[in-house]
C-alpha positions in Angstrom: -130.5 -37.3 25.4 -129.2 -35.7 21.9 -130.9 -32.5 22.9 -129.4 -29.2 20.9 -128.0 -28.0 24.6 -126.1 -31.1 25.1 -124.6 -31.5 21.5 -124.0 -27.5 21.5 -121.6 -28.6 25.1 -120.2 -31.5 23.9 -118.6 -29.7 20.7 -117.8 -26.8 22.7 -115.5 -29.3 24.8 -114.3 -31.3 22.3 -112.8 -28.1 20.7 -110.8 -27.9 23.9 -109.7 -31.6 23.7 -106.5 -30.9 21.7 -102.8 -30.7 23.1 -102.5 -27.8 20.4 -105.8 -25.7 21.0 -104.6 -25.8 24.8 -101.3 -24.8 24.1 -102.8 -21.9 21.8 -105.0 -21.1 24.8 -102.0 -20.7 27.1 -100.5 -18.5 25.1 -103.4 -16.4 24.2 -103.9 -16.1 28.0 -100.6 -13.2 27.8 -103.0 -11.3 25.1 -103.4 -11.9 21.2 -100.7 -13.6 19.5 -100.2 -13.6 15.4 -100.3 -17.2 13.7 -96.6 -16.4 13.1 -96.1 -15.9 17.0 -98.1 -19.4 17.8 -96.3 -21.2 15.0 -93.3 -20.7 17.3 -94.6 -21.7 20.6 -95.9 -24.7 19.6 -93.4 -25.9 16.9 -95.5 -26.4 14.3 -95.7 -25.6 10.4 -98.6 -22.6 9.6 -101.0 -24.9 8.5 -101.4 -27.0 11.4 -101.7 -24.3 13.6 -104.0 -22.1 11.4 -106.2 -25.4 11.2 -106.4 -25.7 14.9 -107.3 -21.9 14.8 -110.2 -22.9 12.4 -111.4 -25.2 15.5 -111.6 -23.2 18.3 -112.5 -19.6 15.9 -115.6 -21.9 14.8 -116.9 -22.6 18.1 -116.6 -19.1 18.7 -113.6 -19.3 21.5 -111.1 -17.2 19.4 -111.4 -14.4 17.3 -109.1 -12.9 14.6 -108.3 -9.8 13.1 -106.3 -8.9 10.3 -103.8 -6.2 10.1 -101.7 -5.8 6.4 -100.4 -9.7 5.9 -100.5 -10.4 9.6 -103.6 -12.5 11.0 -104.2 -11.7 15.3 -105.9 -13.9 17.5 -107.4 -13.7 20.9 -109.5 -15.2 23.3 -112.8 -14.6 22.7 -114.3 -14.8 26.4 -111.3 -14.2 29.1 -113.8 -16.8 31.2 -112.1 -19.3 29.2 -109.4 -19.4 31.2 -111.4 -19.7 34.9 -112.6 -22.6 33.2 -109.2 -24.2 31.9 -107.8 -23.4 35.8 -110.8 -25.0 37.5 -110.1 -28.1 35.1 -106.5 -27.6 36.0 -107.2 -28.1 39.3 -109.2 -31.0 38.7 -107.0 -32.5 37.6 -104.2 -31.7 40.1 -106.7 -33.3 42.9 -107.0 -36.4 40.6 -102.4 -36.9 40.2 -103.0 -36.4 44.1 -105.5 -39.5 44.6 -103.6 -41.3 42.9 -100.0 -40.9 44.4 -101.6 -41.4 47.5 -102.8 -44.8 46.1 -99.6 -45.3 44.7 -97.6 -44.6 48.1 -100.7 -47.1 49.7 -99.5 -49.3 47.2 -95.8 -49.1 47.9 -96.4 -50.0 51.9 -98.4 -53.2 51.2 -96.2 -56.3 51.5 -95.3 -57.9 48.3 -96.2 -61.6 48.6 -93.9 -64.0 46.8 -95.3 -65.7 43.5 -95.8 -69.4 43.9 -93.6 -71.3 41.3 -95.2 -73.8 39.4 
C-alpha cells in the first residue's frame, strides 16, 4: 500500500490541504502575484506566506522568479485549477446532501422527551 505512486499523491494533496495555499491558489488563478501582493490578500506577515510558498514551490505547483528585490509567483500547471473547481464542485454537491437532510430533518415530528 506505501507504494512511491501513492506517497508521491498523498503529498501532492496534502500540499493543497491548507486554508492559505488555497487562498494563494485563488489568487494566482488572475496570473502571478509578488509575495508582497499575496501578503495582502491573505493578511498575513511575509514569512508565513513565503513559508506556505516553500510548500506548494516544493511539490512543484508554483514557481518563482525573481525580478530586482521583488520575488513572482505563479502556477505552475494552469490544470491546477480544473482540479480545485472539480473539488469545488464536490463539494457544493456534498452542502447540497446535506441541506436536503437537514430540511428532511426539519419535517420529522419532534417527539416530546419523557420526564423522569
Amino acid at each position: 500500500m506505501q507504494q512511491p505512486i501513492h506517497r508521491f499523491k498523498a503529498e501532492f494533496f496534502k500540499a493543497l490541504g491548507h486554508p492559505a495555499r488555497l487562498v494563494i491558489l485563488g489568487q494566482l488563478r488572475g496570473g502571478e502575484r509578488s509575495v508582497q501582493e499575496l501578503q495582502v490578500a491573505l493578511d498575513m506577515d511575509q514569512s508565513s506566506v513565503s513559508q506556505q510558498l516553500a510548500v506548494l514551490r516544493n511539490k512543484n505547483i508554483v514557481d518563482s522568479r525573481k525580478e530586482g528585490t521583488t520575488v513572482y509567483y505563479r502556477v505552475r500547471d494552469p490544470m491546477i485549477f480544473q482540479l480545485l473547481d472539480v473539488a469545488r464542485a464536490i463539494f457544493n454537491n456534498h452542502l447540497i446532501d446535506t441541506q436536503a437532510i437537514l430540511a428532511q430533518l426539519g419535517e420529522e415530528p419532534v417527539e416530546p422527551t419523557p420526564r423522569l
